[in-house]
C-alpha positions as a printed Julia matrix, in Angstrom:
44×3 Matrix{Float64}:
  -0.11  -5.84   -9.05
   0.79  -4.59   -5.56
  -0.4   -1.39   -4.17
   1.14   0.99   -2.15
  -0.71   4.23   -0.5
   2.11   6.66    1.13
   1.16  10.38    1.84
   4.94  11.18    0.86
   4.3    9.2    -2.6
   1.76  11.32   -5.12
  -0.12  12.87   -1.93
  -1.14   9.26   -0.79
  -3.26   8.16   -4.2
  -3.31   4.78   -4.78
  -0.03   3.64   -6.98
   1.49   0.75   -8.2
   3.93  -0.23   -5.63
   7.59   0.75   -5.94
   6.37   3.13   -8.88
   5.13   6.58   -9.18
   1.71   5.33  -11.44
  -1.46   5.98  -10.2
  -3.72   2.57   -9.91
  -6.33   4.85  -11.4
  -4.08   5.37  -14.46
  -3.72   1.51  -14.78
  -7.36   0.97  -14.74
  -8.39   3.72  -17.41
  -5.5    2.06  -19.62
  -6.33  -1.24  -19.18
 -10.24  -0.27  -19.99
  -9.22   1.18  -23.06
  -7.31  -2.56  -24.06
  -3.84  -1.61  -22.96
  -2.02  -4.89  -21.45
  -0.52  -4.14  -17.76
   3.5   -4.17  -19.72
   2.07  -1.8   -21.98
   0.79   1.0   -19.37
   4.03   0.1   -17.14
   6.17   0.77  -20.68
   4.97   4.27  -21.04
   6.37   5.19  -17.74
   9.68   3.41  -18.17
């Protein structure tokens, strides 16, 4: 999963890269036994 940190993009957090999802909303998905396509579906 690439990452891309932009101050233009969600005030430069962390996001998945050519997205608008926070890495850190990723990670808490993923902990709670989401699969990556599953957290990337919900913001489809």
């Amino acid at each position: 999963m690439p990452v891309s940190i932009n101050e233009k993009v969600m005030h430069g957090e962390p996001v998945v890269a050519g997205t608008r999802v926070p890495v850190k909303v990723v990670l808490g998905s993923l902990a709670a036994g989401m699969s990556f396509e599953e957290v990337m579906e919900e913001y489809d």
